[in-house]
C-alpha positions as CSV (number, residue, x, y, z in Angstrom):
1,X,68.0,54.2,58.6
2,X,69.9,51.0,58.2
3,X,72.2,49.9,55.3
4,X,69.3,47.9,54.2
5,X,67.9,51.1,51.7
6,X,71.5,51.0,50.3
7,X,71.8,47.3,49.3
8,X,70.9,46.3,46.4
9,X,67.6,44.0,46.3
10,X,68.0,40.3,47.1
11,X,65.4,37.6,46.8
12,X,62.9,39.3,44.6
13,X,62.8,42.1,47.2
14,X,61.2,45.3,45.0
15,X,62.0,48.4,47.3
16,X,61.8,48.9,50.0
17,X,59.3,47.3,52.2
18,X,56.4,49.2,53.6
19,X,55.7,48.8,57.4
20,X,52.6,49.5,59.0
21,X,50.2,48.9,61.9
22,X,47.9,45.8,60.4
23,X,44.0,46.8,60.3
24,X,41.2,44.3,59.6
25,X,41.3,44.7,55.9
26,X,45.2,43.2,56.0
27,X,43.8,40.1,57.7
28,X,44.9,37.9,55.0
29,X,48.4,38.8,54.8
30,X,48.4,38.6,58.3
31,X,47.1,35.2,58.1
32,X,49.4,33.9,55.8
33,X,52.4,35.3,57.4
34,X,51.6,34.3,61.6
35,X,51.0,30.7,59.8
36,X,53.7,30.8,57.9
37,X,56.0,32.0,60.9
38,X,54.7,29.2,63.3
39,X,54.8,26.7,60.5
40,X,58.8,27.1,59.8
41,X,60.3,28.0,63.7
42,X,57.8,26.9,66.0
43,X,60.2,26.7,68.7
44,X,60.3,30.5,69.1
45,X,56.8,30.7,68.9
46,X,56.0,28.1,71.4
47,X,53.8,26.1,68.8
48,X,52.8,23.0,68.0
49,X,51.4,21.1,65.0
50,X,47.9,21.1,67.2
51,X,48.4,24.7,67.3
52,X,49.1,25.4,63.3
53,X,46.2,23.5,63.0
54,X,43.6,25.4,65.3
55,X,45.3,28.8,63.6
56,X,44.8,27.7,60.6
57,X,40.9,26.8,60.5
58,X,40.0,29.8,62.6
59,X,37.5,32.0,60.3
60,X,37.5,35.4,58.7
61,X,36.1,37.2,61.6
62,X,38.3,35.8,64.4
63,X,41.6,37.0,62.2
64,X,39.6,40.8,62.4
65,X,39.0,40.6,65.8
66,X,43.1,40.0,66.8
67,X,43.6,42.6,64.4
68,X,41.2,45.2,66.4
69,X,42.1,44.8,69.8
70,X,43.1,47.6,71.7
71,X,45.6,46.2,73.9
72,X,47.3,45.3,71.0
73,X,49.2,46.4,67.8
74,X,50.7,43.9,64.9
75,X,53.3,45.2,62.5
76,X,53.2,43.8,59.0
77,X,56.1,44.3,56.9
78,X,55.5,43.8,53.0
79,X,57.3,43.5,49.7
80,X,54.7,45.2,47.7
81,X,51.3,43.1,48.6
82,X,53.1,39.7,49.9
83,X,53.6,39.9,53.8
84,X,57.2,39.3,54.8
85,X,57.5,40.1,58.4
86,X,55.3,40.4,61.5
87,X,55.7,42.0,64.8
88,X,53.0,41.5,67.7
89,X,53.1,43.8,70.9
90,X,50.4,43.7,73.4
91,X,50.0,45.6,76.8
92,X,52.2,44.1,79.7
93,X,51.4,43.7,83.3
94,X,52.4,47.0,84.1
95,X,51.1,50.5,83.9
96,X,52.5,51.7,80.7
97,X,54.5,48.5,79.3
98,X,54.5,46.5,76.4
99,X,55.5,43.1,75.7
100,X,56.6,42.2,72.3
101,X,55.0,38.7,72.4
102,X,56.5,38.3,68.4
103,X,59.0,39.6,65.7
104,X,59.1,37.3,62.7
105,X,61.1,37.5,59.1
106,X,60.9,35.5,56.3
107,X,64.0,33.6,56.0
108,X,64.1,34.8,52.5
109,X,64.2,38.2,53.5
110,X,66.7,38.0,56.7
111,X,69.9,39.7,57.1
112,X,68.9,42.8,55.1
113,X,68.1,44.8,58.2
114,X,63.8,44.3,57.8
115,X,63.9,43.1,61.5
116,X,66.1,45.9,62.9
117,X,63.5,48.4,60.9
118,X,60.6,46.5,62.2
119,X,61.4,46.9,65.5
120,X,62.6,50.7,65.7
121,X,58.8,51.2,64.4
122,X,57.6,48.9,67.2
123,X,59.7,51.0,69.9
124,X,58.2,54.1,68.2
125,X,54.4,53.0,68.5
126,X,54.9,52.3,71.9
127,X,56.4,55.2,72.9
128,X,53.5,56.9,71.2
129,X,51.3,55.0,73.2
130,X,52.8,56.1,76.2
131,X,55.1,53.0,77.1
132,X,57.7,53.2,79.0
133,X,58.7,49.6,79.3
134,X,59.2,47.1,76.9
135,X,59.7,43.4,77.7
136,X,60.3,40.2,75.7
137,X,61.2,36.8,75.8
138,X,64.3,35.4,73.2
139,X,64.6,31.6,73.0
140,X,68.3,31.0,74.2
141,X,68.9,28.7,71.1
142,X,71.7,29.1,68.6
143,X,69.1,30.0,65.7
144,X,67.7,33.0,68.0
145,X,71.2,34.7,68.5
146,X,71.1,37.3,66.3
147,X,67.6,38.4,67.1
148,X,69.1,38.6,71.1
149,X,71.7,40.4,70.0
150,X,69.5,43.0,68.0
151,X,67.6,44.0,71.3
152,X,71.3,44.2,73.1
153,X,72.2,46.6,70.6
154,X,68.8,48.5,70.9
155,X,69.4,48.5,75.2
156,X,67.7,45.5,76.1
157,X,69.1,43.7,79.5
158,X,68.6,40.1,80.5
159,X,67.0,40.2,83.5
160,X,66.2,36.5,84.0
161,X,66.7,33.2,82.2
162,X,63.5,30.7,82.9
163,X,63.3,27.7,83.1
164,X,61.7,27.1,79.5
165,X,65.0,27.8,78.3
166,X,64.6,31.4,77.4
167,X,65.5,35.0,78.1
168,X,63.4,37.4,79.7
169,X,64.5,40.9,78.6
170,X,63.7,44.4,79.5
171,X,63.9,47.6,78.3
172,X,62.8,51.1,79.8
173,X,62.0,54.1,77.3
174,X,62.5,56.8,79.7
């Protein structure tokens, strides 16, 4: 466990948050949290206004069906019922790897230690799922620092820099 159960609570922050695997009946939160993360740092999600746009009009159903997908899991962290943190990992390329595609705080809620918690769970599902790999990509801008140097500290490598300007990072489970 993190410091973060020991603080006191910041930012209207009740206890602390619950973090689970999203199902379809969270589909609104998750909604309203994946448009709320592209909305404010679109640069680490590789968005666009065109994109905020198509997410947002896309119907009930199609937010259920990324929430059932088996090659998938999504992590919702909340503060009672308001979503404040997401986490997407889908299957990689590779027998037994995962790619976290997206790990996402509300600024409100960052530097408590939600994101560290978030992804220990995320490492946990996947080696429950039998991974054994885990890759990632970390813009290499000044505002994604801290998130690089949380997967350092949990044994990701760099093992390339692309030429989109970010990191691509691996870590293996075994």
């Amino acid at each position: 466990m993190t410091d973060f159960f020991n603080r006191p609570p910041k930012n209207n922050l009740e206890k602390s948050p619950v973090i689970e695997i999203a199902t379809e009946k969270d589909w609104e939160a998750f909604k309203k949290i994946r448009l709320d993360a592209i909305a404010k740092d679109p640069e680490a999600f590789g968005s666009s206004p065109e994109r905020l746009l198509k997410e947002s009009n896309r119907s009930e159903e199609e937010w259920k069906d990324i929430l059932k997908k088996d090659s998938q899991f999504i992590l919702l962290a909340k503060n009672g019922l308001e979503p404040i943190g997401l986490e997407v990992t889908r299957k990689g390329k590779e027998e037994n790897e995962w790619h976290t595609l997206s790990v996402y705080i509300k600024e409100e809620f960052r530097g408590l230690g939600i994101g560290k918690e978030i992804f220990e769970k995320t490492l946990e599902e996947i080696r429950k799922r039998g991974g054994k790999k885990v890759t990632l990509n970390v813009n290499r801008n000044e505002a994604q620092e801290a998130a690089r140097n949380m997967y350092e500290k949990h044994g990701f490598k760099i093992i390339n820099t692309d030429a989109y300007n970010f990191y691509d990072m691996e870590l293996n489970l075994d």
